[in-house]
N, C-alpha and C positions, 0 to 999 in steps of 0.2 A: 885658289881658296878665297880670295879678295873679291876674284870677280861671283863667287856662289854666294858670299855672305850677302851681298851690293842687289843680287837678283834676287832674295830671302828677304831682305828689307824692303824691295820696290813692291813684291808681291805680301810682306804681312802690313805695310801704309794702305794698298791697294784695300787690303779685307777690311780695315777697321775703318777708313772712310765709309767702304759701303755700310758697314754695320752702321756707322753715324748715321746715317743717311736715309737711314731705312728703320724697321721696329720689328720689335721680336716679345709677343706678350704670351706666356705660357702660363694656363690655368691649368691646375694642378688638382682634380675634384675626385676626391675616393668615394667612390659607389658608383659615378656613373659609367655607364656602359655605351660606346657605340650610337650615340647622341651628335646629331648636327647642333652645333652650338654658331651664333652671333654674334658679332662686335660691331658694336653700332654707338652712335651718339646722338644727345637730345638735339632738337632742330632749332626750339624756340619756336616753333610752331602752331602747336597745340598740345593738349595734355597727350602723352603714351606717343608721344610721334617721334621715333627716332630715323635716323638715315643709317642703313646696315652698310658697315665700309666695310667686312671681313667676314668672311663663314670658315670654319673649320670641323673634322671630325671627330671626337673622340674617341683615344684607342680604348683596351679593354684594361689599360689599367686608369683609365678618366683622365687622361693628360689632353690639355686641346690646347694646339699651338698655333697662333694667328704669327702670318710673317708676311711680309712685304717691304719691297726693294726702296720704297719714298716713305719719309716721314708721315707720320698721321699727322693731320690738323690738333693741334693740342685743346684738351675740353673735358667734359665728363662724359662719359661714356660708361655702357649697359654692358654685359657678358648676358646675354638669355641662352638657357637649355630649355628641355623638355618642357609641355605646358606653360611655356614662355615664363618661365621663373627666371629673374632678374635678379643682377647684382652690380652695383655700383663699381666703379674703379676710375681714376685720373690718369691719362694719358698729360704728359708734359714734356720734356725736353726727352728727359732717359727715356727709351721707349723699348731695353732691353728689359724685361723683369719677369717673374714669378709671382702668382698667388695660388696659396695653395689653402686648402677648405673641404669638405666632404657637402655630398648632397644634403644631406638633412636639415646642413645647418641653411644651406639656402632654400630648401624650400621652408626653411619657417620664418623667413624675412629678408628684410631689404634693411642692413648690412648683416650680410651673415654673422652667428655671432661667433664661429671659428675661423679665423682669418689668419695666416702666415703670409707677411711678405717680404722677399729677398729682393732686393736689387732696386726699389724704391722707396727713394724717404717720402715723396710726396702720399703716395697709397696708403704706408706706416704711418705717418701723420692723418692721413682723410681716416681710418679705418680706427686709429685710437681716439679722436675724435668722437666718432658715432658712437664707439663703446662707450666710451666714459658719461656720453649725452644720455643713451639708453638707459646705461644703469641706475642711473634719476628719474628718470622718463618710466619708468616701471612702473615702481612705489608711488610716483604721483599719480597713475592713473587708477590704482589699485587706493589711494585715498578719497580719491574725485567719485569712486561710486560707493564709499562708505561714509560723506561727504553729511547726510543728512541723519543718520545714527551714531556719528563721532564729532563730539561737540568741539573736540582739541584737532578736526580735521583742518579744517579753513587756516590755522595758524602751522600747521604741519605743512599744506599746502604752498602758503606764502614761501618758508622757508626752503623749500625745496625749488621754487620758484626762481629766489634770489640766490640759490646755487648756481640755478643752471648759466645765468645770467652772469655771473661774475667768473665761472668755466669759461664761457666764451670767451669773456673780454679777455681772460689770462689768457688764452689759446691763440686769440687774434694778434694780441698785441706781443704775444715771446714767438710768433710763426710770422711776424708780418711780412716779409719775402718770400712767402710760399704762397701758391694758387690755391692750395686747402685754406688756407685763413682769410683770403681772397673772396673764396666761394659762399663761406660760412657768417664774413664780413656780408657780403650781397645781399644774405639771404636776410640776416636781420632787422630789427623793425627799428625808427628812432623813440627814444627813450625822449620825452617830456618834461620838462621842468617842468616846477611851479608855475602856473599865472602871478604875475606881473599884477598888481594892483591898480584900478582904478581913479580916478581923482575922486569918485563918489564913498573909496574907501572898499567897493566890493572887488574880489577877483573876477578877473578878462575871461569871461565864459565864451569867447571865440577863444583866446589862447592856442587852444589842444588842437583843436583842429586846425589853424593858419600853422602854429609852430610846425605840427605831423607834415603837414603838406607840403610845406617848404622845405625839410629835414628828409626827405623821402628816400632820394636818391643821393642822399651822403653817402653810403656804405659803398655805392657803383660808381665803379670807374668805366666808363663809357671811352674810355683808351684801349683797354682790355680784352681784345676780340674772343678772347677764349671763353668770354663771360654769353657768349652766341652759342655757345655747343654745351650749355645747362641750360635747366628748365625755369633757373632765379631770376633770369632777365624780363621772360615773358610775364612769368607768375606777379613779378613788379606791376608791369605795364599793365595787365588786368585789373590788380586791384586800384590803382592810380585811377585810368580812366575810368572805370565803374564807380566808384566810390566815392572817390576826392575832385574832379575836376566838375564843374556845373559844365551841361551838355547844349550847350550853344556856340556858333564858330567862332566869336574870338574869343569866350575862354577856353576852347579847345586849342586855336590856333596861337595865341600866347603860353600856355603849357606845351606845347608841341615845340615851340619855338626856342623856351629853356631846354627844354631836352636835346635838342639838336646841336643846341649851342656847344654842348659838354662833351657831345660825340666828335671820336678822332678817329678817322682810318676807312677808307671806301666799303669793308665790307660790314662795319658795324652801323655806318651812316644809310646804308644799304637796307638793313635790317631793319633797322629804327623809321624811318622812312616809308617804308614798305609797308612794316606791321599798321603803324596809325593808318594810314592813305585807305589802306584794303580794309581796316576795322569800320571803316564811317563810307564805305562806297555805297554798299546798303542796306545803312542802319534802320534799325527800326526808330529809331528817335528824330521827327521831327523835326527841319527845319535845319541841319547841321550839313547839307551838301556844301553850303561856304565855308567848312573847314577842309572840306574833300578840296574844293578846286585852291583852296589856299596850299593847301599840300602840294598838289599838281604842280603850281606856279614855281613854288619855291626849291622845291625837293626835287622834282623829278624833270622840269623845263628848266630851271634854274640850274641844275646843276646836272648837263646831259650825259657829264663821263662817269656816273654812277650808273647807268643803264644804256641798252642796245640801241640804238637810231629807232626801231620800230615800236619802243616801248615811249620815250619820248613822242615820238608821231602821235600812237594814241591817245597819250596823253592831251596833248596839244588838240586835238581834234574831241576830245571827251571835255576839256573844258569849253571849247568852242559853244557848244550845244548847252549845258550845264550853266554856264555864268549868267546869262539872261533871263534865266528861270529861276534865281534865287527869289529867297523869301526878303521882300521889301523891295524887288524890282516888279516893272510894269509887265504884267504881262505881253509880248509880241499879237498883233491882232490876227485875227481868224476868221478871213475870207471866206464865207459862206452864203449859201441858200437857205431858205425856208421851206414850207411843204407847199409854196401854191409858187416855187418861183421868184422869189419876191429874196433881193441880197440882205442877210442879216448878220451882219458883222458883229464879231463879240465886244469891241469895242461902244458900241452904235445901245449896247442891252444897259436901258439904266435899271441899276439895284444895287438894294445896301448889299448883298454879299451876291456873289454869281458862284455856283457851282462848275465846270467846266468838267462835262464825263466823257472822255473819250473811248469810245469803244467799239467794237465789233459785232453784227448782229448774229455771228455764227459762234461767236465764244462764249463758252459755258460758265466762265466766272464773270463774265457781265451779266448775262442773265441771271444767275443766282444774286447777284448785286442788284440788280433791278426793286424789287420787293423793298429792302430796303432805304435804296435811296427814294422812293415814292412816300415810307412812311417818315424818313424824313423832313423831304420838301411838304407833307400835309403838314406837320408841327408844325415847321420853322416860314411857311411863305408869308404868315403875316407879320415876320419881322421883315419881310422883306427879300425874303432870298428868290431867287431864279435859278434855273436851272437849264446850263447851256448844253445840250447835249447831240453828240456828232457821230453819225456812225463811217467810223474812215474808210470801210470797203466798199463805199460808193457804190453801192447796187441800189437803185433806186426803188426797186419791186421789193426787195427785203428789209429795205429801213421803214418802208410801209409798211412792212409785215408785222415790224417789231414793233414799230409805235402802235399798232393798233391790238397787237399779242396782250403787251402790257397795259395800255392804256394811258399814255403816257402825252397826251394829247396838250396838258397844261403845262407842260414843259416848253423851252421855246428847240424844238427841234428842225437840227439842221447840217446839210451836205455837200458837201466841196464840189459840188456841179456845178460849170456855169457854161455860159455858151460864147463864144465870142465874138465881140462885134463886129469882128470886120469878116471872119471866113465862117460863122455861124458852127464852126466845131466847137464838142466839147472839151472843157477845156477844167485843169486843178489847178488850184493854186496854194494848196496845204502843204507844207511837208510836214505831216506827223511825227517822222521820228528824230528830224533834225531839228525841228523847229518847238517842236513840246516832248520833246525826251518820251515820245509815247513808245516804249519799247514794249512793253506788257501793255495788255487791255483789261481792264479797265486801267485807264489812267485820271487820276480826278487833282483838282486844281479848284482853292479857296480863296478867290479875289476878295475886296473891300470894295467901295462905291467909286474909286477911281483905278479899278482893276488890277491893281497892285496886289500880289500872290502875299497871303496872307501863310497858308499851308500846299503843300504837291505831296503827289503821291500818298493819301492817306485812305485805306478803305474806306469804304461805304459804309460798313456797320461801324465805325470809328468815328462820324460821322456826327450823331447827335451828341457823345462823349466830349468830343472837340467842342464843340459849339456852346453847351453846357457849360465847356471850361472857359470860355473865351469871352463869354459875355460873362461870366461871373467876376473875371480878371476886368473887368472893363466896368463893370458897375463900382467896385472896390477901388477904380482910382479914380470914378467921382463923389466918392462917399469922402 
């Protein structure tokens, strides 16, 4: 008897470990039928981008049971049925539970507004939340479009406003041990004082925006890796960098640099890292690849047990190329020919600005670039500009062809031929895509009268915009 009780205990420790160890999520949805259902969670990668960890069937009485022998990753996580109809749920520690709900109420939203759940406080918690938020969240909106025919709206408004606001705080602050008040903490916005008065007596009209910007990231704990598998972390960082941060490298790289400071744990420093580095590889803004190789340096060379040996290499080899061609470095010079023969180094071209167009005489977005950089260089050549232009496929019959296609003749045009002195071969001495990041053609490049890269990589029809802006910015700080 001893020894059966002794084997009955080794074997039910046995089950409840695995059960620990593992998760057991059962949706429970009346009306649906015979439905492959989803269990997936937000990436932080883009909007609607989840990572599906779980598929299951639904029987015919809509039961659909996701199970697996390892724990989930803890985060918020989607249930999608038919027509990708979505519905929220928290995965956390417990990962044995129920929810139970019917179809209709999910396909009329995102939180459904019939919700039953067994065996999690945290779900019970996220799910009275949303209700309680919604059912304010109604009637405001149903104010907001009778807003201009109800005079007592706007004050109806406010107060529904500072409901909602004061629900939160209560919900945050009697849940603060829970990942729902965690989540809902994230998601909020900081609240603003008063400005601060002046010596002149008036209020600090920067106030609102230094306090916001500084106050941003109070709610996020960047310890919190769970805070990676919602969608509040990224949606943060979007509006931060669009919004609040001016977009040049070191105010990009001093914000990037408090943020990082706050991050703890390789896969949230991972994230955070990742996301900035890859948003500004290639931006459409100007002049910001020195927050790119600051990144590199710091983040991904600096710190190589965040990533695989081959992603640092690249790294290390992407900044190589990149750091030399910043804006306010000299440009490296460029060993060339002219059309009779004759070496004509970019260095060697005096003028107040040098355009530098690299391109190919068989690619189609140089040619369509062409037209315009011509009606540009006719504006702009009596301030002074030139225009260095190089066709890197060295075929000497078709760079003729092209200069004489377009007409491009007052351009100083010129080709990496040369011949050598001592064995009379010919011979290159460019490297285009090491040495001028020319990975796409057209590639163009905005020196100053001591060839220093003023702008890289900006199209052609972008071209008079810039120029417009640059001397306008240049007359205003001798006025």
């Amino acid at each position: 008897m001893l020894r059966y009780c002794f084997t009955f205990l080794l074997s039910f420790l046995a089950y409840t470990l695995s059960a620990q160890s593992g998760y057991k999520i059962t949706a429970r949805i009346q009306g649906l039928r015979d439905s492959t259902c989803y269990l997936a969670y937000y990436t932080g990668l883009g909007s609607g981008q989840f990572f599906v960890q779980d598929t299951a069937k639904a029987d015919a009485q809509g039961n659909v049971i996701f199970t697996g022998s390892q724990k989930l990753p803890e985060g918020l996580y989607v249930i999608s049925i038919s027509q990708w109809k979505l519905f929220d749920l928290i995965v956390d520690a417990d990962q044995d539970f129920e929810l139970i709900t019917d179809k209709e109420s999910i396909a009329a939203g995102n939180p459904p507004k019939q919700m039953k759940v067994v065996g999690s406080m945290e779900n019970e918690l996220f799910y009275a939340f949303n209700h309680q938020m919604q059912s304010r969240i109604e009637p405001l909106q149903q104010l907001r479009q009778t807003a201009q025919s109800d005079p007592t709206a706007a004050a109806k408004i406010k107060a529904i406003q500072k409901e909602l606001t004061e629900y939160r705080k209560k919900f945050i602050r009697e849940h603060a041990g829970s990942f729902t008040a965690q989540l809902f903490k994230a998601a909020a916005e900081p609240e603003i004082p008063p400005a601060p008065l002046l010596p002149n007596g008036r209020p600090d009209s920067t106030f609102a925006y230094r306090y916001y910007k500084n106050h941003y990231f109070d709610g996020i704990d960047l310890s919190d890796e769970r805070l990676l598998r919602t969608p509040f972390l990224q949606q943060k960082l979007e509006n931060f960098f669009e919004n609040l941060v001016y977009q040049s490298p070191d105010s990009l790289s001093k914000d990037a640099d408090k943020i990082m400071s706050r991050a703890k744990g390789t896969e949230m420093r991972r994230y955070l890292a990742y996301w900035m580095t890859s948003r500004y590889e290639q931006s459409k803004v100007l002049g910001v690849d020195g927050f790119f190789v600051h990144m590199g340096e710091k983040y991904y060379v600096g710190e190589p047990a965040l990533w695989d040996s081959s992603t640092v290499t690249n790294f290390k080899n992407r900044i190589a190329i990149l750091k030399p061609l910043l804006v306010g470095k000299t440009i490296p010079n460029m060993y060339q020919t002219d059309t009779l023969g004759r070496p004509m180094n970019l260095h060697d071209l005096k003028a107040n600005y040098t355009i530098v167009f690299i391109y190919s005489d068989d690619c189609g977005h140089c040619r369509d670039s062409m037209p315009k950089l011509k009606a540009f260089y006719q504006k702009y050549k009596n301030r002074g500009v030139k225009i260095y232009a190089t066709d890197l496929r060295r075929d000497p019959k078709e760079w003729r062809k092209f200069i004489q296609e377009f007409k491009i003749q007052d351009f100083t045009n010129v080709i990496d031929i040369h011949k050598d002195p001592k064995t009379a071969q010919t011979v290159h001495y460019t490297d285009y895509l090491k040495t001028f990041d020319a990975q796409a053609t057209p590639t163009i490049y905005v020196l100053d009268k001591d060839k220093k890269i003023i702008a890289r990589k900006l199209p052609a029809e972008e071209l008079e915009n810039y120029f417009e802006f640059m001397l306008n910015q240049q007359a205003k700080k001798k006025s």
